[in-house]
C-alpha positions as semicolon CSV with decimal commas, in nm:
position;residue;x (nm);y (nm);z (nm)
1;X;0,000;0,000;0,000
2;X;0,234;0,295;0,152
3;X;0,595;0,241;0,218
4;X;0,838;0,396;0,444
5;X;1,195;0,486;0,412
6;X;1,379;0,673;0,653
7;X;1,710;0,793;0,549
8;X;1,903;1,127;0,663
9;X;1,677;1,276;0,860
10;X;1,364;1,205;0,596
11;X;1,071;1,055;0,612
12;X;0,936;0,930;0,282
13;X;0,607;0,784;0,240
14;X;0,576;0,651;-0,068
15;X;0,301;0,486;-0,318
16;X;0,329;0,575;-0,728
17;X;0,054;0,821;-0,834
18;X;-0,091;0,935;-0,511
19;X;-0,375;1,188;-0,508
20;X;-0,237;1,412;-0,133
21;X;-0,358;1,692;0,041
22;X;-0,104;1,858;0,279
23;X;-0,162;2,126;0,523
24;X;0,176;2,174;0,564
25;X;0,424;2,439;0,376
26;X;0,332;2,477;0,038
27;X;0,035;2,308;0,071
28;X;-0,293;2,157;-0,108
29;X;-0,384;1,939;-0,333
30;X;-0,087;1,759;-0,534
31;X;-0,026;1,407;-0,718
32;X;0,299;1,295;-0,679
33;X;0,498;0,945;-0,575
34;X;0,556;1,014;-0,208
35;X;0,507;1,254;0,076
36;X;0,815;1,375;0,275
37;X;0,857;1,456;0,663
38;X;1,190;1,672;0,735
39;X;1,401;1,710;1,079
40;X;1,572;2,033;1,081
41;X;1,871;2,096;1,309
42;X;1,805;2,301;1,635
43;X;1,845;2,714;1,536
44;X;1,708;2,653;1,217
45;X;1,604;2,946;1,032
46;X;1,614;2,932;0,697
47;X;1,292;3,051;0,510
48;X;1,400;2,941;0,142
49;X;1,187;2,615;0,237
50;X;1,182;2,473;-0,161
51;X;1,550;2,530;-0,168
52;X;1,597;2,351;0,185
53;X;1,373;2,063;0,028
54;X;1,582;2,014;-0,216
55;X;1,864;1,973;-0,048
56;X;1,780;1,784;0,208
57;X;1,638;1,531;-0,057
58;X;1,903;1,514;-0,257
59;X;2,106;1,485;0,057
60;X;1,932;1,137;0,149
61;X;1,922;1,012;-0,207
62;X;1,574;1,044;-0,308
63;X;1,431;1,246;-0,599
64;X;1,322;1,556;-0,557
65;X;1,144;1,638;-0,856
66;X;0,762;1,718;-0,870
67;X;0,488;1,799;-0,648
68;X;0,571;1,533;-0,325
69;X;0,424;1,729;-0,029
70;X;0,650;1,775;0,269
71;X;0,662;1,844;0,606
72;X;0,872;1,996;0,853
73;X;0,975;1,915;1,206
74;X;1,247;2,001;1,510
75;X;1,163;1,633;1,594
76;X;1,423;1,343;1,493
77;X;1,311;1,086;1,266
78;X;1,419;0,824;1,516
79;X;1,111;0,916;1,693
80;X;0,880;0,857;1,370
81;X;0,615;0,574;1,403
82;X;0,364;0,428;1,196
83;X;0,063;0,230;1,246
84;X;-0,173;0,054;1,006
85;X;-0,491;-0,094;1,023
86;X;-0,753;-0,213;0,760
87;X;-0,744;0,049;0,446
88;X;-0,506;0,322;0,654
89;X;-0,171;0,405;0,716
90;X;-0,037;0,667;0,973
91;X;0,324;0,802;1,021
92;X;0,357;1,057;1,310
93;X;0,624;1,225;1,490
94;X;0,558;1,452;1,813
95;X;0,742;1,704;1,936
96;X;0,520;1,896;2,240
97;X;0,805;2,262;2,317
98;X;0,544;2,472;2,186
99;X;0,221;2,329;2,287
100;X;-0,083;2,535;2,213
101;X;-0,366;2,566;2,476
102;X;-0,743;2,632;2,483
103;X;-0,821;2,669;2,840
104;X;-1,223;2,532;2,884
105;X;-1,380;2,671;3,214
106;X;-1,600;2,386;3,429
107;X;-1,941;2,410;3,326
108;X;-2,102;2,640;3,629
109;X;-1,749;2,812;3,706
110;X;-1,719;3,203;3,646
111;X;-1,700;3,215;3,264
112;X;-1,746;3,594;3,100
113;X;-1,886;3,443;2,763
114;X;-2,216;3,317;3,001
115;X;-2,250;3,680;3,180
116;X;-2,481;3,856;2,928
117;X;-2,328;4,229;3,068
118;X;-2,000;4,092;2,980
119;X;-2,081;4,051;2,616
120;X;-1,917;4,286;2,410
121;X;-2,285;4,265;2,231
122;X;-2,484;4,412;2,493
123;X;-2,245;4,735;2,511
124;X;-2,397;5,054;2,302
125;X;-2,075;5,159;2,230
126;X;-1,986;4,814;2,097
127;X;-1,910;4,790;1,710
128;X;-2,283;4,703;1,556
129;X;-2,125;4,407;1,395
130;X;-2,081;4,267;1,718
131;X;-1,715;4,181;1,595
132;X;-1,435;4,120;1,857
133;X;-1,149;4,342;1,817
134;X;-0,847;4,188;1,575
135;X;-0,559;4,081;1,769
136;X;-0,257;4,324;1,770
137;X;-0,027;4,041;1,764
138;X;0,207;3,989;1,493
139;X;0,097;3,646;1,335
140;X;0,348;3,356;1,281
141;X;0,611;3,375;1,052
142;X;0,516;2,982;0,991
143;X;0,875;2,880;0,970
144;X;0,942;2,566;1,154
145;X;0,925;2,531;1,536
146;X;1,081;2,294;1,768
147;X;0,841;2,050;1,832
148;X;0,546;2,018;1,603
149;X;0,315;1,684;1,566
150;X;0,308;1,603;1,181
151;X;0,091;1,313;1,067
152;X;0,095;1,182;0,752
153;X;-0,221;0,880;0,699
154;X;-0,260;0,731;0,382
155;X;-0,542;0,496;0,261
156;X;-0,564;0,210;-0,021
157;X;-0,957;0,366;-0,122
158;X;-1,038;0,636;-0,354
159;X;-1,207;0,944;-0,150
160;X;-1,505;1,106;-0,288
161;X;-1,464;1,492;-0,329
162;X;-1,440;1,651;0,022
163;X;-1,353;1,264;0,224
164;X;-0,981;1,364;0,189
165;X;-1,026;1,710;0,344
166;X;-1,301;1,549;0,586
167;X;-1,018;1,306;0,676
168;X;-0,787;1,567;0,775
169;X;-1,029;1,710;1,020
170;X;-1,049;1,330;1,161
171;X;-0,693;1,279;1,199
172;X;-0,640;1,588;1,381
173;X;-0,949;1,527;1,607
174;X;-0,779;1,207;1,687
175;X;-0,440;1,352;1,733
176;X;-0,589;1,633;1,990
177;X;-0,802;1,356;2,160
178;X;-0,444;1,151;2,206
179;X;-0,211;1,438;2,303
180;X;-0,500;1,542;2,572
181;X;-0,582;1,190;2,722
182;X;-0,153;1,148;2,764
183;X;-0,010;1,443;2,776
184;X;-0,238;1,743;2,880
185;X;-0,240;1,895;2,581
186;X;-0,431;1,889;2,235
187;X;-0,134;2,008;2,012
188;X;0,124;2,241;1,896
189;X;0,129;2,587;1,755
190;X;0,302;2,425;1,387
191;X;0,139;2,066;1,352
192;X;0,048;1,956;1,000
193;X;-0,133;1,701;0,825
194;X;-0,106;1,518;0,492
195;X;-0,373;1,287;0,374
196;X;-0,297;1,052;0,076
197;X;-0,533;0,836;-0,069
198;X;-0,560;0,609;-0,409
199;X;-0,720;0,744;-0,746
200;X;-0,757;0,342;-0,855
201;X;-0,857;0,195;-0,495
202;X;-1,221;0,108;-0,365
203;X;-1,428;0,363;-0,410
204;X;-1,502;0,551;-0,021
205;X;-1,769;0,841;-0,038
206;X;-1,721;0,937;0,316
207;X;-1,460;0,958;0,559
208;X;-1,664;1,039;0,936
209;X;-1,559;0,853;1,187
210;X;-1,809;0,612;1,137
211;X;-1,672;0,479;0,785
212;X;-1,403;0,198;0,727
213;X;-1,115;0,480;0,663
214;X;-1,233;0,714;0,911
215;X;-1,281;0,449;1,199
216;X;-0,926;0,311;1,098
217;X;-0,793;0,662;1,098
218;X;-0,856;0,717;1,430
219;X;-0,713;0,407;1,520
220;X;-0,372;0,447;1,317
221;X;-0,332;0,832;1,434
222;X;-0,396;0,719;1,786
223;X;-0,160;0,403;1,830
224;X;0,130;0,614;1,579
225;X;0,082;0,940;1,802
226;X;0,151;0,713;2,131
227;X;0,457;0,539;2,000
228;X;0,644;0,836;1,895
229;X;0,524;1,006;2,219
230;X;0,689;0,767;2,388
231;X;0,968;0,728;2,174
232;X;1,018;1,098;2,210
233;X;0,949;1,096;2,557
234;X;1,038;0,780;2,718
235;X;1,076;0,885;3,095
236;X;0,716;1,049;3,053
237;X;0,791;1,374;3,141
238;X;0,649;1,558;2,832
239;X;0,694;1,973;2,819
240;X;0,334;2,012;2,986
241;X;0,093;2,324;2,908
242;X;0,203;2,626;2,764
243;X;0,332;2,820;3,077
244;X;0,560;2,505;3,142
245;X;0,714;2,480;2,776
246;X;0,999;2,645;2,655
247;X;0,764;2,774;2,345
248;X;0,387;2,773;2,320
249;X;0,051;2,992;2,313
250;X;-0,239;3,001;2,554
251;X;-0,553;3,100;2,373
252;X;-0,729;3,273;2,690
253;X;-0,900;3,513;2,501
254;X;-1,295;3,590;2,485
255;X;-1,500;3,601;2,193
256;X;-1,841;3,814;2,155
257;X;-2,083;3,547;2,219
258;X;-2,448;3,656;2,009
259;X;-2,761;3,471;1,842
260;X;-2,753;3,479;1,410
């Protein structure tokens, strides 16, 4: 179905003529003979990232022509695991320095979005749109940080249009639901997803996770997030929540809660 090769610090997934959809640099839709996962060394900051592609690939002896997506991570790819089960494939490697947070208050506990004279709506001096003011912040540069949890799930079927971007909203749902149940927290501020599936294979109209490939999605992202966790992290002591981490973000914010 897929194969693996690690060489060099690369990941490549490979599988001749596979329809992918990366959410990773350079991303989209793309039909190429394998997907790539990168390590980069500690300080790295280049922002050429086709350049750095090519190198790297040509570095570890594979070909670097086309449209392969590819991933990048701070994470070695001794840590990368895969797991498969029925019609799906998963590689993942997890890094947690820069976790990001979504802090969720108890249902009952002091929460501003359930205080209606806290909502930004109910203020006459409020913008009429009812829109929250934009953040300030610079955004991210989206260059490579040092953790990062890519995935990168393949699957023998032909997806339906919209099952291979469905499927990416599965294996991340299963990669938050891991990362909260083991290490407190649902991700990182750079993780990434490729989904690759076959133009000839079974036919698959839907990907929920109540299909064949979404069910076995789960599983694979699950079982391939825990074994690099651990690989990564063998003594258990992961980075913890943002304030813990040498890197992360703590969405704390409020947003203008109304009725459409």
């Amino acid at each position: 179905m897929f194969d693996a090769t690690v060489r060099d610090g690369v990941l490549r997934v490979s599988r001749p003529a596979t329809r992918w959809l990366s959410t990773g640099w350079n991303g989209g839709r793309s039909r190429a003979d394998a997907a790539d996962n990168v390590s980069v060394p500690e300080g790295f900051d280049r922002t050429d990232l086709g350049a750095y592609r090519a190198e790297r690939l040509a570095r570890a002896g594979f070909d670097a022509s086309g449209d392969a997506p590819v991933l990048f991570t701070g994470v070695a790819m001794d840590h990368a695991r895969g797991a498969r089960y029925g019609p799906v494939v998963a590689y993942a490697t997890v890094g947690l320095s820069n976790p990001a947070m979504l802090p969720i208050a108890p249902e009952g506990a002091s929460d501003p979005t359930n205080d209606p004279a806290s909502d930004p709506m109910n203020d006459p001096a409020s913008d009429p749109t009812g829109a929250a003011a934009p953040d300030e912040r610079p955004p991210d540069s989206g260059s490579p940080r040092p953790g990062t949890v890519n995935l990168i799930v393949g699957t023998s079927r032909c997806l339906a249009p919209g099952a291979a971007e469905n499927l990416v909203a599965v294996a991340a749902e299963a990669k938050a639901a891991t990362l909260l149940a083991t290490a407190g927290v649902p991700g990182t501020t750079s993780d990434a997803v490729v989904v690759g599936d076959d133009p000839e294979g079974e036919p698959a109209a839907f990907s929920g996770s109540a299909t064949p490939v979404g069910a076995a999605a789960r599983v694979c992202v699950r079982d391939a997030v825990r074994a690099s966790l651990r690989s990564r992290y063998p003594d258990g002591e992961t980075p913890g929540p943002a304030a813990d981490a040498d890197h992360g973000v703590v969405a704390d914010e409020r947003a203008a809660i109304f009725t459409p």
